[in-house]
C-alpha positions in Angstrom: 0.0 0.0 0.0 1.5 3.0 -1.0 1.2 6.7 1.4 -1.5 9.0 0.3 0.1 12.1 0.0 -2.5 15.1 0.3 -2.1 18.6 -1.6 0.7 20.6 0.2 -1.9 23.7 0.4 -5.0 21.5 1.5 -6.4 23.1 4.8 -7.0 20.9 8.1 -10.6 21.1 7.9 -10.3 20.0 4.1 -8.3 17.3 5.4 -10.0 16.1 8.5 -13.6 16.0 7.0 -13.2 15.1 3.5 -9.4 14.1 2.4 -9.2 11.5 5.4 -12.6 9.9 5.0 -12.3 9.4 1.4 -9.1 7.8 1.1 -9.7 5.4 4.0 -13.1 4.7 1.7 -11.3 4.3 -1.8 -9.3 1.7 -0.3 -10.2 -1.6 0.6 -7.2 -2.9 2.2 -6.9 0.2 4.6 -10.6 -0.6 5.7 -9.8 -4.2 6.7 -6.6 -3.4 8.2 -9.0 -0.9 10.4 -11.4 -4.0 11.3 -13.8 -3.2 14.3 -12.3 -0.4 15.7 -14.1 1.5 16.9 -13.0 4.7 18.7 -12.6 8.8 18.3 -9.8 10.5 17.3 -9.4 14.3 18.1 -7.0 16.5 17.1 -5.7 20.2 18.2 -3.9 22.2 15.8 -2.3 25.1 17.2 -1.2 28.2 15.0 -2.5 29.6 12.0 -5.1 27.4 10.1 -5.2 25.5 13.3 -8.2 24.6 15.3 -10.1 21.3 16.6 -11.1 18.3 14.5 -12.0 14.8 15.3 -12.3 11.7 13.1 -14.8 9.0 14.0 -13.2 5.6 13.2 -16.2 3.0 12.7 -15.5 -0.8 11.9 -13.4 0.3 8.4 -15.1 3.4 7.8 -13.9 7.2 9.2 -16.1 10.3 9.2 -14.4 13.7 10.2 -16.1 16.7 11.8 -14.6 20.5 12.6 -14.7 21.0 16.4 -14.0 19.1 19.5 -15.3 16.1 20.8 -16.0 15.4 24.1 -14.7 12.3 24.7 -12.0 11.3 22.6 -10.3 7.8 23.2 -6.7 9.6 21.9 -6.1 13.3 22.0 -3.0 14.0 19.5 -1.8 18.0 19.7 0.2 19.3 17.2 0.8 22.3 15.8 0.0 23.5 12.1 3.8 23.5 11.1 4.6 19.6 12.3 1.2 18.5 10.9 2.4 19.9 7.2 5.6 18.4 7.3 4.2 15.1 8.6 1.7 15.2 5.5 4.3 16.0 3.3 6.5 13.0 4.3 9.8 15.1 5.6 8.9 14.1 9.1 8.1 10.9 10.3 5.6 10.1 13.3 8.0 8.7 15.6 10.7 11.5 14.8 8.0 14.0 16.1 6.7 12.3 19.1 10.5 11.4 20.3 11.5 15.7 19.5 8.1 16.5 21.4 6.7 17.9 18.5 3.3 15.5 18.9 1.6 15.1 22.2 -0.7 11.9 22.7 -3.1 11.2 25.5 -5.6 8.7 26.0 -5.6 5.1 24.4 -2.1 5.1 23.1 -2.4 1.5 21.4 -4.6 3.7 19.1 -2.0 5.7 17.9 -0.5 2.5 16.4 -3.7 3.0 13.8 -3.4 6.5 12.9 -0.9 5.7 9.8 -3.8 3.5 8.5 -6.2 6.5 9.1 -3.8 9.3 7.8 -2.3 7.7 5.5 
């Protein structure tokens, strides 16, 4: 499975409610990987652009919405910067959660799953 790469000027609330959802939909094997999870995903982007988003991850499928949730099962904080150049490829996941550049909380085996989400 190759990485979807979104468009370097896409917007996070471009990305979170239609660019996530429709490439975990257009592809099969992402969906089964995902199998029943089920669980909620929010995300805080700090700076400019930035705000809240949260994905819904239901049994192979993933909806995306604009604003907090109130009970997310992982929490991932970033800011707009580190979530460009993690889109982008130039930074990998573990890089920024071992420079502190990603903050987690909540269910961390979930976090494990995000690169099937993302992408």
């Amino acid at each position: 499975m190759g990485r979807s790469t979104p468009p370097p000027d896409i917007l996070p609330a471009e990305f979170f409610t239609r660019w996530v959802p429709n490439i975990v939909e257009s592809d099969s094997d992402r969906r089964a990987r995902l199998g029943d999870t089920r669980a909620v995903l929010a995300f805080e982007l700090l700076g400019d652009d930035g705000g809240h988003y949260h994905l819904r991850v239901y049994e192979g499928s993933v909806t995306g919405r604009c604003g907090a949730h109130e009970a997310p099962d992982l929490c991932v904080r970033l800011d707009v910067t580190t979530w460009r150049e993690l889109n982008e490829g130039s930074l990998s996941a573990p890089e920024a959660f071992l420079r502190r550049r990603v903050q987690l909380a909540g269910d961390l085996r979930l976090a494990v799953k995000l690169h099937l989400i993302l992408g």
